[in-house]
N, C-alpha and C positions, 0 to 999 in steps of 0.2 A: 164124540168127534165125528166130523161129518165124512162120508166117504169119496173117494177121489172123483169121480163123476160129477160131482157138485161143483168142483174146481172146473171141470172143463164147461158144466152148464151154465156156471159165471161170466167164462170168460165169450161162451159164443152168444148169452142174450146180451151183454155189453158189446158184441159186433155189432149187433143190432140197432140196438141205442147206438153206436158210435153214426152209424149210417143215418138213422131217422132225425137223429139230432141237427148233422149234419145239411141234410133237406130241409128240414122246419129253418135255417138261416135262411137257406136259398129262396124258399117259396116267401118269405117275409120280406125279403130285398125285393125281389120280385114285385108284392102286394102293395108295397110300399104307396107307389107315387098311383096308388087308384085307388084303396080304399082307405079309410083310418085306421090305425092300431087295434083300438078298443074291437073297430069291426071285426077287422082280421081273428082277434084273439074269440069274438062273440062267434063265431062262423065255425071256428075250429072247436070251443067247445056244445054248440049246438050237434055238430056233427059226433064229437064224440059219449054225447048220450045216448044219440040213435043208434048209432052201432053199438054199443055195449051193452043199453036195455036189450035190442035185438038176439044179441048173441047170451044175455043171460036167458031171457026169454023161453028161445030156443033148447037151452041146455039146461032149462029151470033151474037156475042159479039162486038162491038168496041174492037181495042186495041192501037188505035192512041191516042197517049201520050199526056193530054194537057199542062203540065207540065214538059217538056223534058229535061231544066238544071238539078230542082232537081231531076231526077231520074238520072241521070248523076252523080250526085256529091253523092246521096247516095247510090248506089252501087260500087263507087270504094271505098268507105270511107268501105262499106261491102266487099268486094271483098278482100283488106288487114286483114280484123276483121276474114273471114273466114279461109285464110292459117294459120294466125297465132293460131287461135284457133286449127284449123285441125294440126299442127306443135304440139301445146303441147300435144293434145289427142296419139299422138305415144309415145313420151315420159316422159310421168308424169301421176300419177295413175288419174283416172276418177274422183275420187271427189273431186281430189284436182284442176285439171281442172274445174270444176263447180263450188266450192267452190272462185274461184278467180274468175272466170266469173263474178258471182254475187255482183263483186264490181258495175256492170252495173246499177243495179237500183237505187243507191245512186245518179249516174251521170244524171239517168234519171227525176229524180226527179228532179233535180237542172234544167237542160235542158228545161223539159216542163215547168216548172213557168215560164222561162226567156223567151222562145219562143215563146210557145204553149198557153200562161197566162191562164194555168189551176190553180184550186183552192187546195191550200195545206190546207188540212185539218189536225186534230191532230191525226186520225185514221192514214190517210195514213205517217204520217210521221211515226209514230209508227210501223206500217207494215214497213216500209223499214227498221226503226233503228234497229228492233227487227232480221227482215231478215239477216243486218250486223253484229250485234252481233252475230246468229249464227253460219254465216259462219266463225268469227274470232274465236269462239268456236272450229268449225269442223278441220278446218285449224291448228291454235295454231302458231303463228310464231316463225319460228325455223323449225317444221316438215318437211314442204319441199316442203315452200314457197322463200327461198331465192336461188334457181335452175335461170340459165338464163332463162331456159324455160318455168320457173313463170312468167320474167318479161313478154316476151313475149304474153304470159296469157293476163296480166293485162293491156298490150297492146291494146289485143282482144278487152277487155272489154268496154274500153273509144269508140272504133271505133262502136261498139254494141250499144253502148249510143244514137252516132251520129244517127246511122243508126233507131234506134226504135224512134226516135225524126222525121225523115224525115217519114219514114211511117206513124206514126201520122197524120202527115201535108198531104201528097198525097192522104189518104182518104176522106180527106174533098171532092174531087174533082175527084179521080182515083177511077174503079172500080178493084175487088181482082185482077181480072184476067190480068188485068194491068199492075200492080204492080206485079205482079208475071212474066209475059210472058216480061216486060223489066228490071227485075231483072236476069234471066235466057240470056237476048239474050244480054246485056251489058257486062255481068261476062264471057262468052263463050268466046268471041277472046283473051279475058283476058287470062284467063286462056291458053287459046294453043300457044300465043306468049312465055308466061313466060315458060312456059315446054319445049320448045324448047331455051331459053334463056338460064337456070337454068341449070346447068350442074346435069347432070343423076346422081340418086345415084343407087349402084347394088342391082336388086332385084330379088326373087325367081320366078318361075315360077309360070304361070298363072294357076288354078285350078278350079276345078269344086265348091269348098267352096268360093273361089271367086270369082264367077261366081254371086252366089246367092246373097254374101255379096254387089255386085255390083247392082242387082235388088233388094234390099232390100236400096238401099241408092237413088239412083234413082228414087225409091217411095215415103220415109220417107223425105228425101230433098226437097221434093215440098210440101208434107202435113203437114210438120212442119212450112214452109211459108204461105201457107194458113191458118193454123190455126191459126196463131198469126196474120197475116194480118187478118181476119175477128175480133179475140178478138178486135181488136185496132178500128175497124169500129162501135163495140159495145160498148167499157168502152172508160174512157181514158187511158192515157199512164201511170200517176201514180198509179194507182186501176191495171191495166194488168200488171205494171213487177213482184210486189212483189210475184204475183203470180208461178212466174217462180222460184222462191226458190224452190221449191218443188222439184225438179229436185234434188236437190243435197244430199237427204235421197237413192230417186230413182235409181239413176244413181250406190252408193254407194253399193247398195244389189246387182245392176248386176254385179259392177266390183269384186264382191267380187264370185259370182255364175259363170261369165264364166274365170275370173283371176286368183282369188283368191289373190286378194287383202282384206288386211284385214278390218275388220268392225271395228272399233275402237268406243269406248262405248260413246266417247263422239262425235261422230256423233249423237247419239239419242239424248244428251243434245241439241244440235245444233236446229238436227232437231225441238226439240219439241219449242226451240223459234223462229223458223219459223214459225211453225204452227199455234202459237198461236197469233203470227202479224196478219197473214194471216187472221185469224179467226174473229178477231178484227176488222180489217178492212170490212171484208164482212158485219159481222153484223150492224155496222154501215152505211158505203153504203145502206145496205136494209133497216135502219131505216129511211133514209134520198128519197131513192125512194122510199119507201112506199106514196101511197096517202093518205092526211088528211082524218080523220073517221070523217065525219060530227053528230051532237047528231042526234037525230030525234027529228021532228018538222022544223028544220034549215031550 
């Protein structure tokens, strides 16, 4: 049984990832009307090989794979999850993108019992039903979930499943640096075939705001991978996704601060039964890693 520390270093590298995640929309909304996609995605993982060769380098890290099929098979399965996601963040407001993302962790769930044979507890189930009810809250079907660019979303979503399922599994045996340096150098040629494949769409010139938006994505796209790759080294996969609901209160008040997209009230509704999954569930987890108080005298 893992000890309570672990609980709390779950939940502060999932701040992490809630934040990086969060940025990587932004700076792709941003990139949007100046570069392509494929670019944007080619740029971020060129970037996150350099830094992570660097930093193994440094800290002479292994990064020979022992595991070579599945990091093969989950990063094209990621590799598809990322454009289509990046595809909706252009066109479909931010919470609504997050809001369907979040089908993710109902898949994950099902996923890690069948694969991973983690234990479904009544907490964690709770935490995810709680987390889907409020994204169907937040959402409301009708609003403007039935867009193609929804389906594609909820595309994302399953492929996200896959992908947080294989990471799971790679930890057992991969260390971050890993798993991040052949997530980055599998997804690169990816990426610059299809750019060159994919007929160009016309965009505006390149600028000094995305410039920035471009070094802010090229950051935030690796330490959002690391962060959720260490979460997953520390919890399991069903305790770490519900956590990522959070994201879609989050996300909500930025699209609303740099868009102005609007706050719609029953986001709060949403949100607050997320929270209170979430909540639910920690507390439990730490009642369960908690160690036995022995009486005295024992």
């Amino acid at each position: 049984m893992k000890p309570l520390p672990d609980l709390v270093a779950v939940v502060l590298w999932m701040a992490g990832a809630l934040l990086s995640f969060s940025a990587t929309a932004i700076a792709v909304r941003e990139l949007a009307p100046a570069l392509g996609l494929f670019d944007i995605l080619a740029a971020r993982a060129a970037a996150g090989v350099a830094i992570v060769g660097t930093v193994a380098l440094l800290r002479r890290r292994p990064l020979a794979p022992r595991r070579l099929t599945l990091h093969l098979a989950r990063n094209l399965v990621h590799w598809g999850g990322n454009y289509a996601w990046s595809y909706g963040v252009t066109l479909l407001p931010l919470a609504v993108v997050f809001a369907l993302e979040f089908t993710t962790p109902a898949w994950v769930t099902v996923l890690a019992v069948l694969i991973l044979r983690e234990r479904l507890t009544a907490s964690r189930v709770a935490a995810v039903a709680l987390g889907f009810l409020g994204v169907l809250v937040v959402l409301r079907p009708g609003v403007a979930a039935l867009q193609p660019a929804s389906l594609v979303v909820l595309a994302a979503a399953l492929m996200f499943a896959l992908t947080a399922v294989a990471t799971k599994a790679l930890t057992r045996t991969e260390s971050v640096l890993s798993i991040l340096f052949w997530m980055n150098l599998i997804q690169l040629p990816l990426n610059l075939v299809a750019g060159r494949l994919v007929p160009a769409v016309p965009v505006h010139a390149f600028e000094g705001r995305h410039a920035l938006a471009l070094a802010v994505l090229c950051t935030v796209g690796l330490t959002s991978h690391w962060c959720l790759t260490s979460a997953y080294r520390r919890g399991d996969a069903i305790l770490v996704m519900p956590l990522d609901f959070l994201r879609i209160p989050l996300i909500a008040v930025l699209g609303w601060r740099f868009y102005g997209e609007p706050l719609d009230p029953w986001l709060f509704v949403g949100a607050g039964l997320i929270v209170g999954g979430i909540v639910w569930n920690l507390a439990a987890e730490a009642r369960r890693q908690a160690p036995a108080v022995r009486p005295e005298g024992a």
